[in-house]
N, C-alpha and C positions, 0 to 999 in steps of 0.2 A: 658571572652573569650579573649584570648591574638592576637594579630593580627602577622597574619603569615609575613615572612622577603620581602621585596621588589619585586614583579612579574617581571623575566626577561623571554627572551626570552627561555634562560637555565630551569628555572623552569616552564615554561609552560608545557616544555615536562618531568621533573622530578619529579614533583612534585604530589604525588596518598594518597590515603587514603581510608583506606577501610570504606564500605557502607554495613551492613551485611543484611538486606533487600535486596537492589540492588544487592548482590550478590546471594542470597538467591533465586529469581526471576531468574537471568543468569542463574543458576545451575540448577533450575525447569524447565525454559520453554530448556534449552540444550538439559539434559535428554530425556524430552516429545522427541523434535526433534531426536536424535538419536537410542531413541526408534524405535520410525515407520519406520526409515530409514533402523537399522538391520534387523524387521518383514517383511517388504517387501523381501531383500534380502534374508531371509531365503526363503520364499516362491517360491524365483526364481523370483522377481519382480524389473526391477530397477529401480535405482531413480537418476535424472540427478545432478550431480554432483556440477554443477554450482548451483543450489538453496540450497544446502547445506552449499556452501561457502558463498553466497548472504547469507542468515540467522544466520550464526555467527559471519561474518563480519561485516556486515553492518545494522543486526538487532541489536544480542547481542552484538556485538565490541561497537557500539555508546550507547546501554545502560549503560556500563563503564566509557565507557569516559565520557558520562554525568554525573556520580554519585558518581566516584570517582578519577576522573584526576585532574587536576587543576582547572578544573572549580568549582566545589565542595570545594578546598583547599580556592579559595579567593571568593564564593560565597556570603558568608556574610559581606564582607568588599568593593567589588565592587559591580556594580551593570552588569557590562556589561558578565562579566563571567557566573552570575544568567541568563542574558535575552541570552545567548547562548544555557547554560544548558538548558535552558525550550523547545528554540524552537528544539533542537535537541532530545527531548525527545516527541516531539506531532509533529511531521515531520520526520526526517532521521530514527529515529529507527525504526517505523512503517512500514515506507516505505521499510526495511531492511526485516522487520519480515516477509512483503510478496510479496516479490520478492522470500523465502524459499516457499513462497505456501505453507503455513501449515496447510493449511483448509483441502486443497485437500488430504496430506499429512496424517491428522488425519483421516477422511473416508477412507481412503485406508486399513492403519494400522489398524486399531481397530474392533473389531469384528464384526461379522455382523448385532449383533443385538446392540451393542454400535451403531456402524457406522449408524442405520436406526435411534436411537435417535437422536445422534447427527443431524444428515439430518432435523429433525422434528421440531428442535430447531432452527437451523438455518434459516429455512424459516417458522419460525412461526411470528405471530403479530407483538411481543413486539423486536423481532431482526431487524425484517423487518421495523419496524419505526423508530427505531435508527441509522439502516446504509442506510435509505431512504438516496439518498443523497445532497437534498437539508438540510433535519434535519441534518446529521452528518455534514455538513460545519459548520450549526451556531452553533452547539454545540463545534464547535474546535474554532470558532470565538468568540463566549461568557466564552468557559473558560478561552481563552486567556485576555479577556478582563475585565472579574473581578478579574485575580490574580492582573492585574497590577494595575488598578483602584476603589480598592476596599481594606478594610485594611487585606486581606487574604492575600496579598504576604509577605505584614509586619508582621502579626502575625505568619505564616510560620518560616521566617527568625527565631524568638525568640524560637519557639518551632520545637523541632526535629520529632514529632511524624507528624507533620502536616504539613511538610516540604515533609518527604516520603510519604503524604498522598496526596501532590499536582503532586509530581512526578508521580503518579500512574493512575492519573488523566487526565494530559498530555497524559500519554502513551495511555488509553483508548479512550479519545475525539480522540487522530488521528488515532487509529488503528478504531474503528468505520467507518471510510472514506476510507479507504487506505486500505484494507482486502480486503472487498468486492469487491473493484473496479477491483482489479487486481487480484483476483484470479477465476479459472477457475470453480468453484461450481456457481449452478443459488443459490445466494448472493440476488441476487439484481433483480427486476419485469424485466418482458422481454422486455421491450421498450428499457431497457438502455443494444442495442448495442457499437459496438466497438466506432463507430462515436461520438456517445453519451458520451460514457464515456472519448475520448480525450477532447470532448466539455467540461464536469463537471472539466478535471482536468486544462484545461486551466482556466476555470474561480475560480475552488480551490487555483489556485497559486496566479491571483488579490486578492484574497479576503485573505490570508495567508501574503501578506504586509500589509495590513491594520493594524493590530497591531504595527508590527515595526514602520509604519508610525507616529502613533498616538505619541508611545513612546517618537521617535526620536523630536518631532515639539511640544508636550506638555508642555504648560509654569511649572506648578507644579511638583516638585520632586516625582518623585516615589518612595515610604520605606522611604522616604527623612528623618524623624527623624532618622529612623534606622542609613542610610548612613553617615548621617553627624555625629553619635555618635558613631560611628565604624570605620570612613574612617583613615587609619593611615597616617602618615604624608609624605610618599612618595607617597598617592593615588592622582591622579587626580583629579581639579577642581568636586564636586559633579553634577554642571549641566551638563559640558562636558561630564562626564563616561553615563552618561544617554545615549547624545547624540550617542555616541560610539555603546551601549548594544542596542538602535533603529536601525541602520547603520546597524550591525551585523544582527539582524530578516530581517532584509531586505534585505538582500544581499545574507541568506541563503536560506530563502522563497522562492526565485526567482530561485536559483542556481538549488534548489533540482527540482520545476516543470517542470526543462526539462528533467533528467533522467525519471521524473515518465513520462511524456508523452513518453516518447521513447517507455516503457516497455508497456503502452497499444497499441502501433502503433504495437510492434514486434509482440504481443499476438494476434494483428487483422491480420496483416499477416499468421503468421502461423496453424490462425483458416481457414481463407480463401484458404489457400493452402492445408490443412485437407479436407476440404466441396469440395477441387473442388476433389483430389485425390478420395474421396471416390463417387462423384458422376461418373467419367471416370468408377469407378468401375463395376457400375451399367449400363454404357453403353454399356461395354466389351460384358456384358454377356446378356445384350437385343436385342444389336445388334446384328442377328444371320443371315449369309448369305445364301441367298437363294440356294440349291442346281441345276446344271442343270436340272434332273429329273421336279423339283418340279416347275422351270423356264419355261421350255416347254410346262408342263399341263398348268400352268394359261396364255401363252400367247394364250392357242387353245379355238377357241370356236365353237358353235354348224355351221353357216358357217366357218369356216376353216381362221376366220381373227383372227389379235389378240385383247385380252380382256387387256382393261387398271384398273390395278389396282394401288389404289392410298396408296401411302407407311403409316406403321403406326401410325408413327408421326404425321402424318397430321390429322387423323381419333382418337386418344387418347389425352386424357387429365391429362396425367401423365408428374412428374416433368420431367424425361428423356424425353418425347416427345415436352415438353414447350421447356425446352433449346433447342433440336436440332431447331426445329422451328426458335426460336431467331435465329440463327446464319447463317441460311440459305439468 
């Protein structure tokens, strides 16, 4: 392997290489997306704009950039490039893929009797314990922590097939957590409200430095044969680049958990302002004003006083009657 020419600022942004997996994957899951996007619009159905840019951008945009930008170029030769590439590939991509909402996206699209599979699938067992999501944390916590700690990232490094084999890996352990949380299909058991899920993502963003932590404050080299038998001679001190590629996990871990809370905060809003819209709905058409006619019979009674009758709110136990209640 010959070591590529000195990493400047210049080549970070010049420097690509193709990944025919990784691109291979952009072009499948694109397609998928732009599939359902036209089928809807044939249909007369539309689909908001913005998640289609969120999903090429900042799903499949970041899948690239991790697998074939620079980071990929001095992957093998730093270490700090590798601990970027990882965590932007089981974090930003994820988080990219479903901000496109491609869950909901695909039940829409796809036929009727796909779409009720799909559906069956999704809330079956064996999904449902995987994107549980105290399980899918530690499963993006334990991946993260055997590539580094374990001689997987080293033998990675050597071998190409299992290199794209960890990348795929990454992508999965975070789309596990990150699908479900933020898309609008019941994903996930009905306890975990919107409240809920800001909760899970704030304590997903602690527990998402803990790796860079470990990295950054670990006295033993990580790949360390690898690095030191590869590192060329304009690379940085080998414990400092660690240093660095710990810094980096952690500075992005932290960056990305406020966009993803925002996006559960907007999604509680706008469910909330959905529920209250469509209950007004309902009160539109229950509430129905008594006519004078119908006014004068029930204030007359058998003496000539009037009869008090008590409104039906008060007398019903339906959700329109609990709210007005409330509010009274």
């Amino acid at each position: 392997m010959e070591n590529p020419p000195q990493l400047t600022m210049g080549r970070l942004f010049s420097s690509w290489q193709a990944d025919v997996p990784a691109l291979l994957l952009v072009v499948l899951l694109g397609g998928l997306y732009g599939w359902g996007v036209l089928r809807l619009r044939r249909r007369g159905e539309a689909w908001p704009l913005a998640r289609t840019v969120a999903f090429a951008l900042f799903g499949l945009g970041t899948l690239v950039v991790a697998t074939m930008s620079a980071l990929a170029v001095y992957d093998r030769v730093l270490f700090w490039p590798a601990a970027v590439q990882n965590v932007l590939l089981d974090l930003i991509a994820p988080l990219g893929l479903a901000l496109g909402d491609s869950l909901r996206l695909a039940l829409r699209a796809l036929p009727e009797r796909a779409a009720a599979r799909a559906q069956r699938t999704l809330t079956g067992r064996l999904v449902r314990l995987f994107t549980f999501p105290l399980v899918s944390t530690a499963l993006v916590l334990t991946t993260e922590l055997t590539i580094y700690f374990t001689p997987y990232f080293e033998t990675a490094l050597a071998h190409t097939w299992l290199h794209q084999l960890m990348y795929l890996q990454l992508l999965l352990a975070g789309s596990l957590f990150v699908l479900p949380v933020l898309t609008r299909e019941e994903a996930l058991p009905a306890w975990c409200t919107h409240p809920v899920r800001a909760a899970l993502v704030f304590v997903d963003g602690i527990i998402d430095a803990v790796p860079g932590i470990v990295v950054m404050t670990h006295g033993t080299l990580i790949a360390g044969a690898w690095y030191l038998h590869h590192a060329p001679s304009w690379a940085p001190d080998v414990q400092h680049d660690q240093q660095l590629g710990g810094g980096a996990m952690v500075g992005i871990a932290e960056l990305v958990a406020l966009p993803f809370l925002l996006a559960i905060l907007v999604q509680w809003a706008r469910t909330e302002r959905a529920e209250t819209a469509a209950l007004d709905r309902r009160l539109d058409t229950e509430l129905v004003r008594a006519t004078p006619a119908a006014t004068s019979a029930t204030e007359a009674t058998a003496t000539g006083g009037p009869e008090l009758v008590r409104p039906w709110w008060e007398t019903e136990n339906s959700e329109v009657a609990q709210r007005i209640r409330g509010q009274r």
